[in-house]
OpenMM code with the backbone's topology and positions (N, CA, C; nanometers):
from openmm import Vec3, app, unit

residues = "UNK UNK UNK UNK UNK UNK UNK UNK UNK UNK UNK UNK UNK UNK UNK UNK UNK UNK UNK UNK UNK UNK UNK UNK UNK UNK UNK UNK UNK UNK UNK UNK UNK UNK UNK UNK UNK UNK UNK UNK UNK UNK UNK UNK UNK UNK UNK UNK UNK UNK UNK UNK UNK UNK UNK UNK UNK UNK UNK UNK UNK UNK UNK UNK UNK UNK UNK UNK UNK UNK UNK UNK UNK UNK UNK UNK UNK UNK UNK UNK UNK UNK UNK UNK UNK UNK UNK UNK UNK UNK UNK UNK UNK UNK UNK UNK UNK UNK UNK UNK UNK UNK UNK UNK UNK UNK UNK UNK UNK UNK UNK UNK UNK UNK UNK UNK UNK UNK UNK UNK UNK UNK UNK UNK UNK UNK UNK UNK UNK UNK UNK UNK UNK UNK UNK UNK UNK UNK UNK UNK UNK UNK UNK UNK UNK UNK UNK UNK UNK UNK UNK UNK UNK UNK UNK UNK UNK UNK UNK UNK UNK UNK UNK UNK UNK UNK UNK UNK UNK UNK UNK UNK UNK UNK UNK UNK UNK UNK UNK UNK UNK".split()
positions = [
    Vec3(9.3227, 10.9260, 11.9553),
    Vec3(9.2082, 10.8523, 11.9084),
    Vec3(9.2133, 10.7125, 11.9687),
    Vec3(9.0952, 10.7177, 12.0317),
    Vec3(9.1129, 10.5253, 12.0655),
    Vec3(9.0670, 10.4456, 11.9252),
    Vec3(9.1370, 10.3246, 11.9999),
    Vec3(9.1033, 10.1742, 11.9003),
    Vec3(8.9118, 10.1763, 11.8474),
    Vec3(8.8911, 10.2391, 11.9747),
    Vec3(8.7292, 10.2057, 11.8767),
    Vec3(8.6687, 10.3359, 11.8234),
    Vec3(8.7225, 10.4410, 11.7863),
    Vec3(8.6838, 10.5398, 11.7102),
    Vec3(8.7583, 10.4843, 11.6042),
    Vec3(8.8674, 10.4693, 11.5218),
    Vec3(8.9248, 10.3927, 11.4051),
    Vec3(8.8564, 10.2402, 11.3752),
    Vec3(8.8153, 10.2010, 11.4956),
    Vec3(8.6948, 10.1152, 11.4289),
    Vec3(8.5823, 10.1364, 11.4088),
    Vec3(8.5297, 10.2765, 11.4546),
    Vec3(8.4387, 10.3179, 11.4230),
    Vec3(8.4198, 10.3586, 11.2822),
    Vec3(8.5459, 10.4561, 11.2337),
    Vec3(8.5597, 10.5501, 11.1012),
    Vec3(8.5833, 10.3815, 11.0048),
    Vec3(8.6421, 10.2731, 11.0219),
    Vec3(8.6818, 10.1991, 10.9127),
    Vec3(8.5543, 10.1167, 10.9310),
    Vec3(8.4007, 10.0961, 10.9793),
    Vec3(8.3030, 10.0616, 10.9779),
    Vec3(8.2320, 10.1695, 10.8947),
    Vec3(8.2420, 10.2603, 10.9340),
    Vec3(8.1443, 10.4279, 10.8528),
    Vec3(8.1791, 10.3965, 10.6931),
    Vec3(8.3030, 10.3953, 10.6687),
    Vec3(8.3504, 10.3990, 10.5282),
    Vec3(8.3325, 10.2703, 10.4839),
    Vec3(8.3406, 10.1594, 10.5234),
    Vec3(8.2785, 10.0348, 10.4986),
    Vec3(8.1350, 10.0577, 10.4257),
    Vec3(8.0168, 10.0636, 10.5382),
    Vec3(7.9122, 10.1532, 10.4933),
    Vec3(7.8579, 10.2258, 10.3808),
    Vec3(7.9787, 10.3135, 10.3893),
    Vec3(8.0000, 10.4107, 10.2622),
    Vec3(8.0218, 10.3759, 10.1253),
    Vec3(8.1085, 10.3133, 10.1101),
    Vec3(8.1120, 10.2296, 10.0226),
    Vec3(8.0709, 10.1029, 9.9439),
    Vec3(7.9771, 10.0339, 10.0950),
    Vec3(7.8636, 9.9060, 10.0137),
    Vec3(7.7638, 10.0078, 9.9648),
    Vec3(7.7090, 10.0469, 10.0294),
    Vec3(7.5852, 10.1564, 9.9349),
    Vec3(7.5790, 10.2151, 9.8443),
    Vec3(7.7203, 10.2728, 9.7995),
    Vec3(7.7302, 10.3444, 9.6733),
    Vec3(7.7443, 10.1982, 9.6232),
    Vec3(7.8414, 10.1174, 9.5848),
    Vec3(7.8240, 10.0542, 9.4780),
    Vec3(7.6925, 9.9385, 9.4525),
    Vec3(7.6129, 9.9467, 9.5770),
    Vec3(7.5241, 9.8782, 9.5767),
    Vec3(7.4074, 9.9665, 9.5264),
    Vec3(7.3942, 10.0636, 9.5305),
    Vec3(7.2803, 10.1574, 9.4486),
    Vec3(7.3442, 10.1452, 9.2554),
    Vec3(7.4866, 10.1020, 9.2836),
    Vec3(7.5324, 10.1009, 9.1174),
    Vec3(7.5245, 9.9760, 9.0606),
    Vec3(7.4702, 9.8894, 9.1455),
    Vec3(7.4570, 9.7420, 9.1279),
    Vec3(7.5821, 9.6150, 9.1016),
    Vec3(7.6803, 9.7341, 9.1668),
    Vec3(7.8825, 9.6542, 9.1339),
    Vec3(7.8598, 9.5266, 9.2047),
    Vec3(7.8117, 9.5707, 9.3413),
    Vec3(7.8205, 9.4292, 9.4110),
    Vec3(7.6781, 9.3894, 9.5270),
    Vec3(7.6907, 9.2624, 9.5962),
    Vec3(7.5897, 9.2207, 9.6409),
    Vec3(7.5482, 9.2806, 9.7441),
    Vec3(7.4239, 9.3265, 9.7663),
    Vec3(7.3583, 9.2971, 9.9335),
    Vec3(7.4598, 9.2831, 10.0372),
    Vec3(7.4653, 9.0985, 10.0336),
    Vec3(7.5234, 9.0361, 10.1458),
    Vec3(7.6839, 9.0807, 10.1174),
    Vec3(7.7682, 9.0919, 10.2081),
    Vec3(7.9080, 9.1139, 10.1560),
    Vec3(7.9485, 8.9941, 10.1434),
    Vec3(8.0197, 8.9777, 10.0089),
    Vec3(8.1241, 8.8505, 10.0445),
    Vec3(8.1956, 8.8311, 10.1438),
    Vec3(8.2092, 8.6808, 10.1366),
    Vec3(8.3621, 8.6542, 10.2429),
    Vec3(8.4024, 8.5792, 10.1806),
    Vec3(8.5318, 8.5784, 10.1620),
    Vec3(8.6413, 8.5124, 10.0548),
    Vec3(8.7832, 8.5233, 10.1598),
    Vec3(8.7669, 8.4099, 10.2755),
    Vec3(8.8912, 8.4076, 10.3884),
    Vec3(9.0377, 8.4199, 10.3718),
    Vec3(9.0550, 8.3561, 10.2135),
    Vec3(9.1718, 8.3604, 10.1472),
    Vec3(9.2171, 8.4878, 10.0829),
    Vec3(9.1734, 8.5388, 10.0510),
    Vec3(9.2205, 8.6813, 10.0253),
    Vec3(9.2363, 8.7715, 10.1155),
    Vec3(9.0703, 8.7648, 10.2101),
    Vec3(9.0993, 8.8523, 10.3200),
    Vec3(9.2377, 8.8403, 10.3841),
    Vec3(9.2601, 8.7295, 10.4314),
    Vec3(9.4377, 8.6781, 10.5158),
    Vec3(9.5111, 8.7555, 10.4222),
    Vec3(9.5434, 8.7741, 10.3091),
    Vec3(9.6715, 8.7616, 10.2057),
    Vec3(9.6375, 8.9373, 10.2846),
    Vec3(9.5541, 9.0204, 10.3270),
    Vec3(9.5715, 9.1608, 10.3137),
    Vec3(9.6965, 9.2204, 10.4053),
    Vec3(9.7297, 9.1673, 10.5420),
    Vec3(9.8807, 9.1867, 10.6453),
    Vec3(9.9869, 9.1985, 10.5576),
    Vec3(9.9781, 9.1257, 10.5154),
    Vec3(10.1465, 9.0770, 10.4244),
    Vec3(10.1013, 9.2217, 10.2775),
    Vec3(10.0578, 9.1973, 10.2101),
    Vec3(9.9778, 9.3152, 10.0865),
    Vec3(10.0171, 9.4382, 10.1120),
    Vec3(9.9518, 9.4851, 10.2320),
    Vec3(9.9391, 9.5946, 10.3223),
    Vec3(10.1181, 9.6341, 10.3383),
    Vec3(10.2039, 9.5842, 10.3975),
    Vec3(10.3462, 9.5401, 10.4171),
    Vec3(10.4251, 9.5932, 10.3387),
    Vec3(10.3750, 9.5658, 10.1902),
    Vec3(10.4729, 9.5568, 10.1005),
    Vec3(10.4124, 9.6601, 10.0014),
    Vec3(10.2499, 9.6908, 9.9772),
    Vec3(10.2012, 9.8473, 9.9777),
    Vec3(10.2626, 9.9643, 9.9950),
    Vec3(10.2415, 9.9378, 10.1157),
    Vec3(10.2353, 10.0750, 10.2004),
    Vec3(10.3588, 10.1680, 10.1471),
    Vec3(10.4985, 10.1117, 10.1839),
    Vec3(10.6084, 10.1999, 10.1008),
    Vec3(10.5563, 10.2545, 10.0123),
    Vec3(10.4960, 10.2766, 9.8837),
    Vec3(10.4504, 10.2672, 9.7482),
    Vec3(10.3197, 10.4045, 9.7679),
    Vec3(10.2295, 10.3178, 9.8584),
    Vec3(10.1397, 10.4226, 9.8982),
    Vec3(10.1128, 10.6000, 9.9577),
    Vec3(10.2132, 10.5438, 10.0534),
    Vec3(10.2438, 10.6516, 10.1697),
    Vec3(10.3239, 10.7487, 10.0710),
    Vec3(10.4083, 10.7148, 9.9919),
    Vec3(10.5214, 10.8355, 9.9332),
    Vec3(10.4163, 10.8975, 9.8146),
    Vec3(10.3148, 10.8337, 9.7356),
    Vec3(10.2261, 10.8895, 9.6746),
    Vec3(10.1159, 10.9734, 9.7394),
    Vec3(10.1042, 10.9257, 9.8749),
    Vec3(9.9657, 11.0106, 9.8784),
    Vec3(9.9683, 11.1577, 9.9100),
    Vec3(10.1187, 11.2051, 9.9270),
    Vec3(10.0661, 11.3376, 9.9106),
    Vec3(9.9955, 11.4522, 9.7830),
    Vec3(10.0783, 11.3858, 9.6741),
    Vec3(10.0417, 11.4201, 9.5248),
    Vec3(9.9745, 11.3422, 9.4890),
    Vec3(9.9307, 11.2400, 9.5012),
    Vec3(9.7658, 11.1762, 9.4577),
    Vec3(9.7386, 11.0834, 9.5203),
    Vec3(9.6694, 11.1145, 9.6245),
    Vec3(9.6300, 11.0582, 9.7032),
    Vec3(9.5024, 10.9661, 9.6253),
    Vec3(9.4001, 10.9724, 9.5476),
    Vec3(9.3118, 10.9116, 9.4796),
    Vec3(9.4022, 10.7966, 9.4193),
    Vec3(9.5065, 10.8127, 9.3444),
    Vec3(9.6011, 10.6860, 9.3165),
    Vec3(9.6445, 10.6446, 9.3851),
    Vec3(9.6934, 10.6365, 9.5521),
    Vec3(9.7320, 10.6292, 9.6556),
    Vec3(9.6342, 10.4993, 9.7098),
    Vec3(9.5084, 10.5800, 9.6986),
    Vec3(9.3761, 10.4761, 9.7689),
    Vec3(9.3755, 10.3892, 9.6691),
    Vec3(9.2987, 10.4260, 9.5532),
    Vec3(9.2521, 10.3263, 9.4846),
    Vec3(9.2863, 10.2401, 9.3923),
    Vec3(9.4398, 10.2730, 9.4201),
    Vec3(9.5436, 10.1397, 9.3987),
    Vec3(9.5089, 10.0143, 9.4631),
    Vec3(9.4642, 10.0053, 9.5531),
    Vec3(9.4430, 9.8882, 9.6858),
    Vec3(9.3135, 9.8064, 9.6189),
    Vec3(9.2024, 9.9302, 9.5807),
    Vec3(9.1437, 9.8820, 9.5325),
    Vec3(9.1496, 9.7661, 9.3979),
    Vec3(9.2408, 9.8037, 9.2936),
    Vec3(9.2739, 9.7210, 9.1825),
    Vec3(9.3327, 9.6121, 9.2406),
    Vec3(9.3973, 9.6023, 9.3281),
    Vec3(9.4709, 9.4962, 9.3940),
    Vec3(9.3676, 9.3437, 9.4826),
    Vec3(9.2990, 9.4472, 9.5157),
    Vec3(9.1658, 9.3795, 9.5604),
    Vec3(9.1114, 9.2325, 9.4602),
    Vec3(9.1035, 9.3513, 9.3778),
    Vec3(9.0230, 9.2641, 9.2440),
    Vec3(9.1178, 9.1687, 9.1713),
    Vec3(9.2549, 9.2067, 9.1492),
    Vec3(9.3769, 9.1104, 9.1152),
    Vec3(9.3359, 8.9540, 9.2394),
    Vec3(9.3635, 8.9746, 9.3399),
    Vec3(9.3759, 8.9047, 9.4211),
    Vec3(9.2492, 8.8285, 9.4207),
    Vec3(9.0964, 8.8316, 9.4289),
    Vec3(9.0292, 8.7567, 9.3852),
    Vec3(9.0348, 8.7011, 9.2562),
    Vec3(9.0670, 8.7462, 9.1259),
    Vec3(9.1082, 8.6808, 9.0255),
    Vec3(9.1768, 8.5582, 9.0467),
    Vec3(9.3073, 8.6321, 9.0927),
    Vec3(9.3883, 8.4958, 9.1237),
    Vec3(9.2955, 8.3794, 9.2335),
    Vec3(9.2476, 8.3948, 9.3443),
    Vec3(9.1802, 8.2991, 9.3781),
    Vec3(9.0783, 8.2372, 9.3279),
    Vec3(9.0526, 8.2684, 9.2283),
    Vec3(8.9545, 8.1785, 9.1248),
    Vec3(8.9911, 8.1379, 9.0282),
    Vec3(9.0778, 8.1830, 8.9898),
    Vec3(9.2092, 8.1404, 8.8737),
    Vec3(9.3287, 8.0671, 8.9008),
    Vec3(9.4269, 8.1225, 9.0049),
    Vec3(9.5273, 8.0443, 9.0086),
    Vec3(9.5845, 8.1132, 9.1584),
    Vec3(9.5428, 8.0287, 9.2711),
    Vec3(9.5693, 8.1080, 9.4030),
    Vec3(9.7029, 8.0503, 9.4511),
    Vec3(9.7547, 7.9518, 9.3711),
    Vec3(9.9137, 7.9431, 9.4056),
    Vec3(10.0114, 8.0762, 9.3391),
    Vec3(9.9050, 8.1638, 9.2717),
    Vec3(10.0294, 8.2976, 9.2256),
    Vec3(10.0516, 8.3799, 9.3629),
    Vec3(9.9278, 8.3445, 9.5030),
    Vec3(9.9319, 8.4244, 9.5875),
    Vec3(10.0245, 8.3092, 9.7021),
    Vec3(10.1239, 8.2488, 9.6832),
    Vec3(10.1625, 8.2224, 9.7789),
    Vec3(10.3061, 8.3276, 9.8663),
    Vec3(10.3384, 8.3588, 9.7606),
    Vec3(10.3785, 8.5291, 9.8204),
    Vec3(10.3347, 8.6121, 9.7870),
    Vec3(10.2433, 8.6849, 9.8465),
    Vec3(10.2091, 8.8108, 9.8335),
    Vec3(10.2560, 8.9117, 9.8030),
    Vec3(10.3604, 8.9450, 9.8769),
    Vec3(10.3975, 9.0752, 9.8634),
    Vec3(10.5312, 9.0619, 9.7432),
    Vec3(10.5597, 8.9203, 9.7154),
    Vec3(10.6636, 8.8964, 9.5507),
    Vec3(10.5527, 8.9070, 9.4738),
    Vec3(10.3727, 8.8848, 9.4882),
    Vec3(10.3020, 8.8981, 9.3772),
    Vec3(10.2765, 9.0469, 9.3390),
    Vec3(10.3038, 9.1244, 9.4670),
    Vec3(10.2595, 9.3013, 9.4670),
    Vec3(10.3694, 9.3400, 9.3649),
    Vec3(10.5296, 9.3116, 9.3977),
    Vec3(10.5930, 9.3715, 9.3188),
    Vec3(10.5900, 9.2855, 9.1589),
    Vec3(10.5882, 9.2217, 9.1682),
    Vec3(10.5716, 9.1699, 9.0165),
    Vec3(10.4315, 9.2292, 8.9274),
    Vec3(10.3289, 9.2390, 9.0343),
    Vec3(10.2792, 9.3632, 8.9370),
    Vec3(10.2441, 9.4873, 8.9108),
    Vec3(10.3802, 9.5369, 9.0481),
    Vec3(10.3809, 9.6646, 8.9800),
    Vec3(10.5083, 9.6762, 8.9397),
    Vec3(10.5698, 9.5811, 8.9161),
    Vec3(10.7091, 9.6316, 8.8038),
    Vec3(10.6741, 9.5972, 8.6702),
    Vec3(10.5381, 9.5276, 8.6280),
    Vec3(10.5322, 9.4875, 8.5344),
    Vec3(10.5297, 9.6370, 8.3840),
    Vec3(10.4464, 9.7701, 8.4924),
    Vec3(10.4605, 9.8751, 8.3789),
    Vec3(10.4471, 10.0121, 8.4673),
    Vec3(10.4993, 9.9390, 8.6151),
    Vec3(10.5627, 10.0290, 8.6821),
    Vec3(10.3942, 10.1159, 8.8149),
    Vec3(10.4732, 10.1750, 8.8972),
    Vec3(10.3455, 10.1791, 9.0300),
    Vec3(10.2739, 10.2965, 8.9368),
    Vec3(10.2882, 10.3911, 8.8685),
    Vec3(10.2027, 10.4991, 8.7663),
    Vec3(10.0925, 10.4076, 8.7026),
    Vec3(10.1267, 10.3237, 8.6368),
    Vec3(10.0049, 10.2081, 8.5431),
    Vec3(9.9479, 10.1195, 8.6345),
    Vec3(9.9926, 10.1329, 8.7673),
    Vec3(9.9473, 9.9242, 8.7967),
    Vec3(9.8057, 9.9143, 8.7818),
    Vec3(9.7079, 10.0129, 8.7876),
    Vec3(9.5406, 10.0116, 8.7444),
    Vec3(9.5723, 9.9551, 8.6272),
    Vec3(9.6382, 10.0380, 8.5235),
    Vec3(9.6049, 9.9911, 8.4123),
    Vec3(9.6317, 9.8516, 8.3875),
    Vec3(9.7782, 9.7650, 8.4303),
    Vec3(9.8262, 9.6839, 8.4111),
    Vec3(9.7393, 9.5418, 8.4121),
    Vec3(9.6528, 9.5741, 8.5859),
    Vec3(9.5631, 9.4667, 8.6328),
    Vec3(9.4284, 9.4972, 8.5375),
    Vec3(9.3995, 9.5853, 8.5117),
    Vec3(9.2836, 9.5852, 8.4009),
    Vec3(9.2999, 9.5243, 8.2781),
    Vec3(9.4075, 9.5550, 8.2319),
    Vec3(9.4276, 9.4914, 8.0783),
    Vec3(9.4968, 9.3476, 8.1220),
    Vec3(9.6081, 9.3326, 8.1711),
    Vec3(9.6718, 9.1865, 8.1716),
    Vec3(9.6698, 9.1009, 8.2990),
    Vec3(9.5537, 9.1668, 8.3942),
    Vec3(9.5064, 9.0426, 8.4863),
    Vec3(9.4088, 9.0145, 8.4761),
    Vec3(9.2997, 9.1431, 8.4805),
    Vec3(9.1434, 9.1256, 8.4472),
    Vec3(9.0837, 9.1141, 8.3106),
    Vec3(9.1699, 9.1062, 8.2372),
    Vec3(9.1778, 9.0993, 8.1053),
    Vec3(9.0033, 9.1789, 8.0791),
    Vec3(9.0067, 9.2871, 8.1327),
    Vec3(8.9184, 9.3661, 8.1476),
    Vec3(8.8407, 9.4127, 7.9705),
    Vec3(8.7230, 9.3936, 7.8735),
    Vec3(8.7057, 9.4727, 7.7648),
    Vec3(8.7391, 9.6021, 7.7676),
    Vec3(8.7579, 9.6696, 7.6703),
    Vec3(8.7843, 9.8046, 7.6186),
    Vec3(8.6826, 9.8831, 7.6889),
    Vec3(8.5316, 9.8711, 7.6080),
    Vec3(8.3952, 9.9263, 7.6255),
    Vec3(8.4178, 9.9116, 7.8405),
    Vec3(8.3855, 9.8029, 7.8938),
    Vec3(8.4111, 9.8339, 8.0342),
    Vec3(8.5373, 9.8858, 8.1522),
    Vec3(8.6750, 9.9108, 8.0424),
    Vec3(8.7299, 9.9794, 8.1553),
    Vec3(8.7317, 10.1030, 8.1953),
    Vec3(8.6847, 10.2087, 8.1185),
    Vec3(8.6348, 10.3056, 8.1385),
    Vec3(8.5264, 10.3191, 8.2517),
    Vec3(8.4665, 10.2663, 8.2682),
    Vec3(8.3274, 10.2126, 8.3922),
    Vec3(8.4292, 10.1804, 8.5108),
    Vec3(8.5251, 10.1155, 8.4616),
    Vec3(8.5704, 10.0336, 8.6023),
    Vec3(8.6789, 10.1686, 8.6903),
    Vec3(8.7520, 10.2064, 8.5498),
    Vec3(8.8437, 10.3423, 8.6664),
    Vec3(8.7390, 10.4309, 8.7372),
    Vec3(8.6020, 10.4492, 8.6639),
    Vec3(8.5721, 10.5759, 8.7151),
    Vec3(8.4605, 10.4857, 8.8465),
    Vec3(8.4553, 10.3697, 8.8658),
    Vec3(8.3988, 10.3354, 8.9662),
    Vec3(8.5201, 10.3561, 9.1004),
    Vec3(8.6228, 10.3243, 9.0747),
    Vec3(8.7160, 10.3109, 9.1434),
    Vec3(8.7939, 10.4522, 9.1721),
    Vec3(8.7877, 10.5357, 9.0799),
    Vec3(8.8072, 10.7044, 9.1408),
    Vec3(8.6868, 10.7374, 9.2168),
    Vec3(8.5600, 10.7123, 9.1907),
    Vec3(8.4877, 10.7837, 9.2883),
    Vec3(8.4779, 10.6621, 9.4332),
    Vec3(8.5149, 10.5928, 9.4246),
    Vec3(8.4906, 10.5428, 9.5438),
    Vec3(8.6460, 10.5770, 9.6494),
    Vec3(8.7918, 10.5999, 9.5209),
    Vec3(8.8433, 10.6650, 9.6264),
    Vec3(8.8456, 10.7820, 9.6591),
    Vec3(8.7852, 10.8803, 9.5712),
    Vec3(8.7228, 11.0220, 9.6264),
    Vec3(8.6437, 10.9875, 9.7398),
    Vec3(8.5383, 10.9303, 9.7288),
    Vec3(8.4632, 10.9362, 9.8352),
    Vec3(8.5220, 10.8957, 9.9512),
    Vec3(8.6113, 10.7936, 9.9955),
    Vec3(8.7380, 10.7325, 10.0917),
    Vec3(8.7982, 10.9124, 10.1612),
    Vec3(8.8521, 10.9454, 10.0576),
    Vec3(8.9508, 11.0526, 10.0596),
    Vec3(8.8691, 11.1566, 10.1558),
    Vec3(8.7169, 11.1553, 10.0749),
    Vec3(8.6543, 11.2971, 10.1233),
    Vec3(8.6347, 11.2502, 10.2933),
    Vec3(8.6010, 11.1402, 10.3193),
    Vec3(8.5606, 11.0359, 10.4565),
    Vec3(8.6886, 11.1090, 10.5588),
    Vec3(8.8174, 11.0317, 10.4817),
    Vec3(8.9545, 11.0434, 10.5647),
    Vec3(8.9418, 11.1925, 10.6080),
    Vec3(8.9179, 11.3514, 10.4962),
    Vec3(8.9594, 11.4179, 10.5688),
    Vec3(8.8829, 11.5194, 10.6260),
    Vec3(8.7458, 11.4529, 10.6867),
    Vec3(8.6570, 11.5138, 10.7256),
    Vec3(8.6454, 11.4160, 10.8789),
    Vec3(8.7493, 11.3788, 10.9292),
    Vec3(8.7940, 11.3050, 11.0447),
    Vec3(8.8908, 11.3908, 11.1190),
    Vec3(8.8834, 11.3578, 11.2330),
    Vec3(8.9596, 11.4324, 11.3320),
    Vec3(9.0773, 11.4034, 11.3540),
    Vec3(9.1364, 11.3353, 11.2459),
    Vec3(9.3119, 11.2953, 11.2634),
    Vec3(9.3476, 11.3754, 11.2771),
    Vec3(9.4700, 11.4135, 11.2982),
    Vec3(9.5739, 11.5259, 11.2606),
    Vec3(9.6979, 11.4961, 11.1853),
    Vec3(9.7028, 11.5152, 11.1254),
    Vec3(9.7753, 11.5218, 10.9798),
    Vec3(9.9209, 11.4447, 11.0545),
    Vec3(10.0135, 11.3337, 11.0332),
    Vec3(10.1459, 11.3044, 11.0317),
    Vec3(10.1314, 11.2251, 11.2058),
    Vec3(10.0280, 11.2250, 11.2719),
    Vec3(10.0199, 11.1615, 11.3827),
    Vec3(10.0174, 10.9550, 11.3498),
    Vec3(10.0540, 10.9255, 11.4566),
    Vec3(10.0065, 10.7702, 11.4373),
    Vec3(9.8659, 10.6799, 11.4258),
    Vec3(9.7522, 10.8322, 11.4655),
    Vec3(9.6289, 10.7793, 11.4427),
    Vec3(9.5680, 10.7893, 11.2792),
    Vec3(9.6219, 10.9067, 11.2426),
    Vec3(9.6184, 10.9718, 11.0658),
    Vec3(9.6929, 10.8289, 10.9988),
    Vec3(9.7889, 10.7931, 11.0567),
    Vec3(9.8634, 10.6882, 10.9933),
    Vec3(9.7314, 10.5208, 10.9861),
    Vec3(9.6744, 10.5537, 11.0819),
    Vec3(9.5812, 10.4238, 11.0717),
    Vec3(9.4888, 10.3919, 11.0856),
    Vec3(9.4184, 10.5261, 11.0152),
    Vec3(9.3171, 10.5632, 10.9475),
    Vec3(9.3611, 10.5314, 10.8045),
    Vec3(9.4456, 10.5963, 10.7558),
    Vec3(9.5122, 10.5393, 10.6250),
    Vec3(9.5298, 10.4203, 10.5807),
    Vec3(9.5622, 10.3534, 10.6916),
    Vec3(9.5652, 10.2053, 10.6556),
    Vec3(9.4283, 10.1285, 10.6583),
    Vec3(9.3772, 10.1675, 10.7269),
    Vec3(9.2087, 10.0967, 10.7275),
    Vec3(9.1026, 10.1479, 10.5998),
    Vec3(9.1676, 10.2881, 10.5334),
    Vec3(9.0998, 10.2950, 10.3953),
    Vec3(9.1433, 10.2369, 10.3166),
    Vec3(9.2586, 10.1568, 10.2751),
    Vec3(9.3251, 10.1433, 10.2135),
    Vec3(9.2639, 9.9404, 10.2308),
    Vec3(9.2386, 9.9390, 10.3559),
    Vec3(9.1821, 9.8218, 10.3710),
    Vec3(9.0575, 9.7824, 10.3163),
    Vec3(9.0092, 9.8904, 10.3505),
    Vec3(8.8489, 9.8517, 10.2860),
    Vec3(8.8294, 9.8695, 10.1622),
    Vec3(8.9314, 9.9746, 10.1039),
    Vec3(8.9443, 9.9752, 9.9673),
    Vec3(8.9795, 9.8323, 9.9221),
    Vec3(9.0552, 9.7202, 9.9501),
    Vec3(9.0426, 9.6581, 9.9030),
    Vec3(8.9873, 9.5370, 9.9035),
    Vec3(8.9121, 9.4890, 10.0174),
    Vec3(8.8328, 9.4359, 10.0701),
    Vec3(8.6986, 9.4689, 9.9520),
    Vec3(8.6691, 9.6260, 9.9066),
    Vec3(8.5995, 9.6674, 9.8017),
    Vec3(8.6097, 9.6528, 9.6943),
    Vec3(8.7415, 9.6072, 9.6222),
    Vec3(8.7887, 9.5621, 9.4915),
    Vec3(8.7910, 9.4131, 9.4934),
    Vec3(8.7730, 9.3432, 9.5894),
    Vec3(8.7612, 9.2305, 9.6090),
    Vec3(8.6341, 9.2143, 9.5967),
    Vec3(8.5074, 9.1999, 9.6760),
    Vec3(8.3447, 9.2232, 9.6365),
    Vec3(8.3429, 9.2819, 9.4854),
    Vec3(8.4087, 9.3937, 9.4683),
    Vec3(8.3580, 9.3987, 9.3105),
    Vec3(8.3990, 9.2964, 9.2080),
    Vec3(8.4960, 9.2725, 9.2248),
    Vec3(8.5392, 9.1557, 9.1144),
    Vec3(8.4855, 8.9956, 9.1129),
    Vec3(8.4689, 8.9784, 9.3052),
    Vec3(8.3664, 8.8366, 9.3046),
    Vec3(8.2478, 8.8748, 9.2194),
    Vec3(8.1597, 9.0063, 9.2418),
    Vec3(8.0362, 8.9838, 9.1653),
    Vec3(8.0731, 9.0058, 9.0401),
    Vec3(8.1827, 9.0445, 8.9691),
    Vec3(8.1998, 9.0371, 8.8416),
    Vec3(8.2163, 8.9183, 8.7550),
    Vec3(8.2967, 8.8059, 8.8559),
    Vec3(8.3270, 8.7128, 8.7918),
    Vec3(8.1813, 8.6105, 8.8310),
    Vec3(8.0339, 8.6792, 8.8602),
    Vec3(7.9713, 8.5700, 8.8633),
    Vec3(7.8856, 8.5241, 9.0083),
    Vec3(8.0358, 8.5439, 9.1027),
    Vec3(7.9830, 8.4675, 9.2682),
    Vec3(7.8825, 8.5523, 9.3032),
    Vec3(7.7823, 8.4754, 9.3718),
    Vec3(7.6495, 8.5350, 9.4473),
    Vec3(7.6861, 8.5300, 9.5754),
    Vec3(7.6392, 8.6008, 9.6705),
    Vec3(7.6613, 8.5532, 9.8523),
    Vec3(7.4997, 8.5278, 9.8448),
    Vec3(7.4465, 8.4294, 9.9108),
    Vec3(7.3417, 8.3534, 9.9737),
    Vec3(7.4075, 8.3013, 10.1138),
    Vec3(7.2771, 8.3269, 10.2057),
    Vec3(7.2958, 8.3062, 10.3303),
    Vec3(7.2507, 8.1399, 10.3144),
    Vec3(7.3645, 8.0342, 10.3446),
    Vec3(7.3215, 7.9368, 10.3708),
    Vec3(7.2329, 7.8863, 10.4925),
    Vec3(7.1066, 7.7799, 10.5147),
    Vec3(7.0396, 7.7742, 10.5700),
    Vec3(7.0706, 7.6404, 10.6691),
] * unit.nanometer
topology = app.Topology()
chain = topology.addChain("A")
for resn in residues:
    res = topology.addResidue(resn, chain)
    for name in ("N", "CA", "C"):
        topology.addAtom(name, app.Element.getBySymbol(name[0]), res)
């Protein structure tokens, strides 16, 4: 696979994913850009991936849309307190040792996003179908299973997944994107 078919598939699923949640009204039109988080994703990604990769054969949906919750952690903190992100990947494990990599959805819902009761139910099942839909994307692609291109394809869903938990949580907490003039 060349470099620009994997930029092709991590543009498609990009795509894929503003529209669905934009027909669900999660997030804006315009995509955010939030530079500070975007950067923190190399290092994230780094210290992920171990965590990821050994899950996704048995659940791969927790696999993806782990990244996603992380997403949304990580804008929190940049509107809250973006010196918790000056290590990243000491902020990844601190919260997933907090009730371990099985809960970390739950963990960042209840004790980062301090998420209501009535809306977290809304929020997992936004975040399972968007990594179903990821999942269904990945394996209706011409990777081949255990190659180095399958490998980064994986990583670019996993990117946009959270690049996607990031947009959802800016429009949660409020931020609009307007094209300045």
């Amino acid at each position: 696979m060349t470099s620009q078919a994997l930029t092709d598939f991590e543009n498609r699923l990009h795509l894929d994913l503003h529209q669905y949640l934009l027909n669900r009204q999660a997030v804006e039109e315009r995509w955010p850009e939030c530079p500070d988080v975007e950067e923190a994703w190399p290092a994230l990604a780094q210290a992920y991936l171990p965590d990821g990769i050994r899950e996704f054969n048995d659940y791969p949906n927790a696999s993806l849309g782990w990244c996603m919750y992380l997403g949304m952690a990580l804008a929190h903190f940049w509107d809250s307190d973006w010196s918790r992100c000056a290590d990243v990947a000491a902020l990844y494990r601190e919260l997933r040792e907090a009730r371990g990599y099985d809960c970390l959805d739950e963990y960042i819902t209840d004790e980062v996003l301090h998420t209501p009761a009535p809306a977290q139910s809304a929020l997992s099942d936004t975040v399972a179908a968007c990594a179903s839909r990821t999942l269904s994307l990945l394996r209706h692609t011409p990777f081949e299973a255990g190659t180095p291109e399958a490998f980064h394809a994986y990583v670019a869903c996993l990117h946009q997944l959270f690049l996607t938990g990031m947009a959802l949580q800016l429009k949660a907490m409020g931020y609009h994107t307007e094209r300045i003039q």
